[in-house]
C-alpha positions in Angstrom: 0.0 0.0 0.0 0.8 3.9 -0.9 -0.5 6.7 1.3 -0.1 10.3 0.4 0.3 12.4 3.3 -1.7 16.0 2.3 0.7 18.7 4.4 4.0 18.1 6.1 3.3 20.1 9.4 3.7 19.3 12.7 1.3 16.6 12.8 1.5 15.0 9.2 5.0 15.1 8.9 5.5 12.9 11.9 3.1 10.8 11.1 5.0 10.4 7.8 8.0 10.4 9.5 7.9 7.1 11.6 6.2 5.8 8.6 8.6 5.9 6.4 11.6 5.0 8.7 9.2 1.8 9.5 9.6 1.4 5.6 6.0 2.4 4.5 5.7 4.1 1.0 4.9 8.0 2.3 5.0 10.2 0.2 3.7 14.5 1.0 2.1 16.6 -0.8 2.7 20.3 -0.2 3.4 23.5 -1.0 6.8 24.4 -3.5 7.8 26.5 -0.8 8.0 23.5 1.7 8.9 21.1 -1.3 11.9 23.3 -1.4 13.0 23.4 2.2 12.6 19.6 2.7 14.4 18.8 -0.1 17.5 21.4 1.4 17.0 20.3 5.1 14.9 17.1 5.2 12.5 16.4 7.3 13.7 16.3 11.4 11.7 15.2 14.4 13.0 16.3 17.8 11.7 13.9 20.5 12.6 12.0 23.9 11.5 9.2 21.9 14.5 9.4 19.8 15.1 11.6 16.5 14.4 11.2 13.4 16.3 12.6 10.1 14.9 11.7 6.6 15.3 12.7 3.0 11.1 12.3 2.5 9.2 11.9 -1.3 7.4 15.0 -1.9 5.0 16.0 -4.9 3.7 19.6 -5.6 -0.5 19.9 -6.3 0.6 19.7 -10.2 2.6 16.5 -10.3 0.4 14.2 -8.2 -0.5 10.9 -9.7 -3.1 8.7 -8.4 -4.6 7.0 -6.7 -3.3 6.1 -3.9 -4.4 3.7 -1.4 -4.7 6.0 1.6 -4.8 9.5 1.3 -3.8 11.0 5.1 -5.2 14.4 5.3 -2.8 16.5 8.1 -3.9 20.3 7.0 -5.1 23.0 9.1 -9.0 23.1 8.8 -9.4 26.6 7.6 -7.1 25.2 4.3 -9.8 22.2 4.0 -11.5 23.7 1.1 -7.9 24.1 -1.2 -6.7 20.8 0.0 -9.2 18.8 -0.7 -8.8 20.4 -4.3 -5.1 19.8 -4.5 -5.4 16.0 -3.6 -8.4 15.1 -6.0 -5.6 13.2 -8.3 -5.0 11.1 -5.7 -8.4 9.9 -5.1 -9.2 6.5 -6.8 -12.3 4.0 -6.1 -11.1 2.8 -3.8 -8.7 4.9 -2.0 -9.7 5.5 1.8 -9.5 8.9 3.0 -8.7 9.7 7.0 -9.0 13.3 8.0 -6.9 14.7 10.9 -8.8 17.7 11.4 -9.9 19.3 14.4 -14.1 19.6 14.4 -16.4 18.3 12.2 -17.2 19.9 9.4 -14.6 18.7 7.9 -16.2 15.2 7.6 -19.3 17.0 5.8 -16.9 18.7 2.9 -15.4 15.8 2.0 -17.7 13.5 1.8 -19.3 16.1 -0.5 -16.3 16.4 -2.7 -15.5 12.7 -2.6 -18.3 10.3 -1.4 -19.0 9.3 1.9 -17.7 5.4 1.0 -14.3 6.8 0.5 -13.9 8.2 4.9 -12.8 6.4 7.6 -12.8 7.9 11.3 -9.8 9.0 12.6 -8.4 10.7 15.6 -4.9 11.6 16.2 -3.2 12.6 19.7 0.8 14.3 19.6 1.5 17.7 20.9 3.9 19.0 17.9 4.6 21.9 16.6 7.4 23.3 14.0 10.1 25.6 15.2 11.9 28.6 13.4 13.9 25.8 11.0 11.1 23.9 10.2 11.5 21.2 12.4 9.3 19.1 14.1 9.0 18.9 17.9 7.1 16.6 19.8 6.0 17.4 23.2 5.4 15.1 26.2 5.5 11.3 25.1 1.6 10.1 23.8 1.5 9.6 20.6 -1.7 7.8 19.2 -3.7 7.6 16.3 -7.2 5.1 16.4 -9.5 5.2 13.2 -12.6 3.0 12.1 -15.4 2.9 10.1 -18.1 5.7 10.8 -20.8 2.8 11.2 -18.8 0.8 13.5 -18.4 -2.1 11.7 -14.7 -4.3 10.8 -13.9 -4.3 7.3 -11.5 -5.7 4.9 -9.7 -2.2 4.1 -9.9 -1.6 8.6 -8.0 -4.4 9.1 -5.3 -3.1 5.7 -5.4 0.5 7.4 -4.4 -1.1 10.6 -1.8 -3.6 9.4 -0.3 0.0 7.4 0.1 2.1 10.2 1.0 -0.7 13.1 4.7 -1.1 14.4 5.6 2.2 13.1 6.5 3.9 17.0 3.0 5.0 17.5 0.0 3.7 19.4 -1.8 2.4 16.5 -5.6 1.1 16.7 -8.8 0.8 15.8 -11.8 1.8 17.2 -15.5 0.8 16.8 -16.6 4.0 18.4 -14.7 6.3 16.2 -17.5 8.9 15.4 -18.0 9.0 19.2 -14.4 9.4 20.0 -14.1 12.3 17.3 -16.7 14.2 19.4 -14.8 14.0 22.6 -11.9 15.1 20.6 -13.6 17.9 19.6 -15.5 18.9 22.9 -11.6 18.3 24.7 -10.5 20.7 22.0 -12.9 23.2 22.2 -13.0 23.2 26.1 -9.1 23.6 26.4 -8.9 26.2 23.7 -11.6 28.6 24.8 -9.9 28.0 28.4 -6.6 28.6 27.4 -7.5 31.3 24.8 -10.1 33.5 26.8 -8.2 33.6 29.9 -4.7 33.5 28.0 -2.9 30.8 30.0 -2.1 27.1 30.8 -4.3 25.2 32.6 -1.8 25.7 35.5 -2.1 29.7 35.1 -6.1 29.3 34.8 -6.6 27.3 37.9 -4.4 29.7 40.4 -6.0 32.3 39.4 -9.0 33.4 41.6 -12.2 32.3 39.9 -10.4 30.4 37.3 -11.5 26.8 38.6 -15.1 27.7 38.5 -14.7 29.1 34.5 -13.2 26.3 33.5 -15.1 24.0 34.9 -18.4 26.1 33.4 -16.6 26.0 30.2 -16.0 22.3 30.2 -20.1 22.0 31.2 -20.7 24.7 28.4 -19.1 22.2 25.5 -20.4 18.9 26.4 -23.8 20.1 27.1 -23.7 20.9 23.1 -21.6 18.0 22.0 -24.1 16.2 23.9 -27.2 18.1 22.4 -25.9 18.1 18.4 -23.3 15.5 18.5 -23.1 12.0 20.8 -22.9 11.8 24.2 -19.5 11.3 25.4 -18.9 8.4 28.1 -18.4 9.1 31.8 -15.3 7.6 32.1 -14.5 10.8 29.0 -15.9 13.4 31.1 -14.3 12.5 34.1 -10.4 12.3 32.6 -11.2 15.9 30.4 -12.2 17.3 33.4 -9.0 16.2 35.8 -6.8 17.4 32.4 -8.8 21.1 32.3 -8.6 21.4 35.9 -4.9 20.1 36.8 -3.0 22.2 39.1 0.6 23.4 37.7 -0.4 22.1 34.3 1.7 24.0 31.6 -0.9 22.4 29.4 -2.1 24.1 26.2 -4.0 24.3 23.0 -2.4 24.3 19.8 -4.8 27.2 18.7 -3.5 29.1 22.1 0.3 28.0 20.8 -0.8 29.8 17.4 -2.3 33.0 18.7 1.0 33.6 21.0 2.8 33.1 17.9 0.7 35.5 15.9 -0.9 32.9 13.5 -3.9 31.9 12.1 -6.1 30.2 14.1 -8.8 27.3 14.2 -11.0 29.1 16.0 -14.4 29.1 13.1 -13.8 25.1 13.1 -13.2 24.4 16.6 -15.2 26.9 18.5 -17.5 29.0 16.1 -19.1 25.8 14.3 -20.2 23.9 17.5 -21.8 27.3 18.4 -23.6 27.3 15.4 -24.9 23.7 16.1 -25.3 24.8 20.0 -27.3 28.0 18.4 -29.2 25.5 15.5 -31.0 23.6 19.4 -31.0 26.3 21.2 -28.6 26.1 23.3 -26.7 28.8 25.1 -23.4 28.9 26.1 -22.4 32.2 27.1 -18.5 32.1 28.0 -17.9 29.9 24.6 -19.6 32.7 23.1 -17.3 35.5 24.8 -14.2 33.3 23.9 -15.2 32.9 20.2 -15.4 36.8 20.1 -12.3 37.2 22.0 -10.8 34.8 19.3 -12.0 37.0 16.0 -11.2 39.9 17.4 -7.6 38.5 17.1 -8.2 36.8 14.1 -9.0 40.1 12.4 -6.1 41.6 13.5 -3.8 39.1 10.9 -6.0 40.3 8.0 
């Protein structure tokens, strides 16, 4: 099997990375500017799990040639629309596509673009990010990635996905619940970034500040009344661990869309925050302090513009 890996970021390019020194066929598609500096630096990861250096196969949006098997789809969501363009070479019959993207909307695009028979579940968990030389950092030392079919059910091309991405140096399984555990994803998401973002801290900072404890924890009730309202319920056993994680004393714990507003970037905040208000809005729900921090966050937002 082939997979083409669409972005080589912080999350698809070590993803691709342990592939490929595993002895997978990876190859990225990405920008020429990127196509240039991997092919001058390669790609690195920087980890306590051990380094990895690697010339990788690239292709530019004009030179790919499908299909391939898998198509891995590692972009930030507010570039879902031109990605999903710049892959459509790729995509075969019977190529399975698995989506990385925080939220879910996401899901909804590309079955539109694709076909719903072409999507598999998926849900990642590595705290990455790419410093000043374009390297690849790994925080901490989880590093998971489940998938499965959105019905549930254990296929013929579940149990080839699986056999792809297992012994590669990452947690890989699959997962009968995987619509469910996308929600959770995105309620954990969306509860840690409008923490993180509104009161512009870690966990740690939130909870030592006076009042902090009790808007977190509102926040946390906030998301997964909606989740629970538009979405699926999350389990107990969920609730309980995002809430001891949201809540943790001296946690330096943060969001990647907080890391990206400190750095001055573009942020997820439509995908993660302002669509499940527009679910939360579509049932009637309120949820006040999500609403403040999704203002918070496009007053910033406009500020890059």
């Amino acid at each position: 099997m082939k997979i083409l890996i669409v972005g080589a970021g912080a999350t698809g390019g070590i993803l691709g990375a342990h592939l490929a020194k595993a002895g997978r066929d990876v190859t990225f598609l990405v920008r020429e500017k990127r196509a240039a500096q991997l092919a001058r630096d390669g790609l690195h990861i920087l980890s306590s799990n051990g380094n990895i250096e690697l010339a990788p196969k690239t292709v530019t949006t004009d030179l790919v040639q499908g299909p391939f098997d898998i198509v891995l789809l590692a972009v930030k969501a507010y570039a879902i629309g031109s990605a999903l363009e710049d892959m459509a070479a790729a995509v075969g019959p019977d190529t399975v596509i698995l989506p990385l993207l925080n939220g879910m909307r996401h899901m909804d695009l590309i079955a539109e673009r694709f076909g719903k028979q072409h999507l598999l579940g998926c849900v990642c968990k590595v705290a990455t990010n790419l410093d000043e030389q374009g390297r690849i950092v790994q925080q901490g030392t989880f590093f998971d990635l489940s998938y499965g079919e959105l019905d549930g059910s254990d296929s013929t091309r579940l149990g080839q996905v699986h056999e792809f991405f297992s012994d590669a140096q990452f947690n890989a399984r699959t997962s009968p619940v995987i619509y469910r555990d996308m929600w959770e994803k995105w309620l954990l998401l969306a509860s840690m970034g409008s923490i993180n973002c509104l009161m512009r801290g870690s966990i740690g900072d939130v909870v030592a500040a006076k009042g902090g404890l009790d808007c977190a924890n509102a926040i946390i009730d906030e998301v997964a009344t909606i989740v629970t309202a538009v979405g699926i319920e999350p389990s107990e056993a969920f609730l309980v661990e995002a809430r001891r994680l949201l809540t943790l004393e001296g946690s330096q714990q943060t969001s990647s869309m907080y890391r990206d507003l400190v750095a001055g970037r573009p942020i997820e905040a439509k995908q993660i925050v302002g669509d499940l208000l527009t679910r939360a809005g579509n049932e009637g729900v309120n949820a006040p302090l999500l609403r403040m921090a999704y203002t918070s966050l496009q007053i910033y937002q406009s500020t890059l513009a």
